[in-house]
C-alpha positions in Angstrom: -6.7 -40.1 -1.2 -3.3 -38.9 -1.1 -2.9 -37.1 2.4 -4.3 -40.9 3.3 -1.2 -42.9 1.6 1.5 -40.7 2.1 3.9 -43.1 3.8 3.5 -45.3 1.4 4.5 -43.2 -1.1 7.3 -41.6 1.1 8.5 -43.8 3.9 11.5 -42.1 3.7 10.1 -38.7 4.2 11.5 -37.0 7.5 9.7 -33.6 6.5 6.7 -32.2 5.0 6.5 -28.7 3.5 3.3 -26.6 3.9 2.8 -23.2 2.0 0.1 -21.7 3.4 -1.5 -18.5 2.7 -1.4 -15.4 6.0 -5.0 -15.4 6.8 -7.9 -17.4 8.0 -7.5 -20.4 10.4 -3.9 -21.3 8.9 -2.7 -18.1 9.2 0.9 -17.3 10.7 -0.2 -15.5 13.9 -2.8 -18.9 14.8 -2.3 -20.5 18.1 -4.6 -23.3 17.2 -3.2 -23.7 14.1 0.3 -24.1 15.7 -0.3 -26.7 18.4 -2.3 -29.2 15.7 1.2 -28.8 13.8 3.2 -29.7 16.5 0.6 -32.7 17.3 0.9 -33.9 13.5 4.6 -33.4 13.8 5.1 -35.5 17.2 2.4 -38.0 15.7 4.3 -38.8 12.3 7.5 -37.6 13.6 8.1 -35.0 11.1 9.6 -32.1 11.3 6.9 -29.7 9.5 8.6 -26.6 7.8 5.9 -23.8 7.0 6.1 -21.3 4.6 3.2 -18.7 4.5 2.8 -16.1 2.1 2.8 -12.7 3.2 -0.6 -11.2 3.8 -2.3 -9.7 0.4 -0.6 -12.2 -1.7 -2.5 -15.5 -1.8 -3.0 -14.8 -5.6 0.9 -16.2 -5.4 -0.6 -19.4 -4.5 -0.2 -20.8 -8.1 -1.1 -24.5 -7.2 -4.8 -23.4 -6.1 -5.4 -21.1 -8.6 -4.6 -23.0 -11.1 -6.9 -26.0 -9.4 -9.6 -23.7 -8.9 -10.3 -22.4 -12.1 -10.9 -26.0 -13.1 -13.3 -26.7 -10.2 -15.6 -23.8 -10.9 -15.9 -24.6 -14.8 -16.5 -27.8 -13.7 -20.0 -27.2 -11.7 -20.9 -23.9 -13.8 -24.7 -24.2 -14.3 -24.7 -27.5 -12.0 -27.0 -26.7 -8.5 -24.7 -27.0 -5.5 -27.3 -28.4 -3.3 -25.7 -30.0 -0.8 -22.3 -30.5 1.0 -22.0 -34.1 -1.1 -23.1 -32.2 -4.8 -20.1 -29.7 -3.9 -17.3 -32.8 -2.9 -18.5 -35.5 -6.2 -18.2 -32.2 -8.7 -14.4 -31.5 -7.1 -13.7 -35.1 -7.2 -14.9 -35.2 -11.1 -12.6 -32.2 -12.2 -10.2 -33.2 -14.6 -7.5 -31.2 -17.0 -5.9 -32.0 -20.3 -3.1 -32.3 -19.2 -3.7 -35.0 -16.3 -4.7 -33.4 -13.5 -7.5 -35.3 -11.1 -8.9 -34.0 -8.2 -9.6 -36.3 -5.5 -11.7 -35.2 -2.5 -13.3 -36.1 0.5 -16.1 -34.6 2.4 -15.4 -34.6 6.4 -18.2 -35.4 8.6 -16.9 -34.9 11.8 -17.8 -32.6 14.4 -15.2 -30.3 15.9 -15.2 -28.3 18.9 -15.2 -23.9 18.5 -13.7 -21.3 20.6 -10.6 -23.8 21.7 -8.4 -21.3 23.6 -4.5 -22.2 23.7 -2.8 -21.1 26.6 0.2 -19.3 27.1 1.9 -22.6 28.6 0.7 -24.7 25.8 2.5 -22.2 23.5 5.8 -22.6 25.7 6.1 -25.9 25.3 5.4 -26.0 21.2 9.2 -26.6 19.2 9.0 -24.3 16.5 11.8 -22.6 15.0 11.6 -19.5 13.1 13.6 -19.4 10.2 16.0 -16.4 9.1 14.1 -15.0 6.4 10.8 -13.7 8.3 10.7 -16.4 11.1 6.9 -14.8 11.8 5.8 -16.5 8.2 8.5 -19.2 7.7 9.2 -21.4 10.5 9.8 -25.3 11.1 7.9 -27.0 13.9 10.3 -30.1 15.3 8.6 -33.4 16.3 9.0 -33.4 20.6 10.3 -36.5 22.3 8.0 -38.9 23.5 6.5 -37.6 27.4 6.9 -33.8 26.4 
């Protein structure tokens, strides 16, 4: 998959761009979501600039819808059944003009209700930008030991 290879692709990448929409478990306001960026970051050593759209707007999110409407024609009249019916009909969505889908289904088990505490917040390196700093922000990869 791609997120798998990407520095191969890019070993020259110093950054990684994420739009993400304002709601859900990605959303601006997210603790959670916040310190797993700034573990990725101080893990690859990029610095990871987010850029969420403003809440109400996800239908701005061209690259999914566009995606989408492919994924659905895709399984129309096929039973989703399972959790592995769902992820080999994504991975078998195609376009004319050359899109492919590739997907993955995740199998691990992760842990609910993680709380992140005010100090854990603190010590996060995330720099609002100018233009609505609570949506658009970078977060910097921390030295080793912080």
């Amino acid at each position: 998959m791609a997120g798998k290879d990407g520095r191969q692709r890019y070993p020259a990448a110093r950054e990684l761009t994420i739009t993400a929409d304002c709601g859900g478990s990605n959303a601006s306001r997210t603790r959670l979501w916040k310190l797993e960026l700034q573990k990725f970051a101080d893990d690859t050593g990029l610095t990871i600039k987010v850029r969420h759209y403003p809440p109400g707007t996800s239908k701005w999110n061209k690259i999914e819808h566009r995606l989408f409407c492919h994924i659905t024609q895709n399984w129309r009249a096929r039973p989703l059944i399972d959790r592995i019916a769902v992820v080999e009909l994504i991975a078998a969505t195609t376009t004319k003009t050359g899109l492919t889908v590739e997907s993955a289904l995740d199998t691990r088990t992760y842990q609910k209700g993680i709380k992140v505490t005010k100090a854990q917040m603190d010590s996060l390196d995330i720099h609002g930008d100018k233009f609505h700093p609570e949506w658009n922000y970078a977060v910097i990869p921390r030295k080793p030991n912080s």
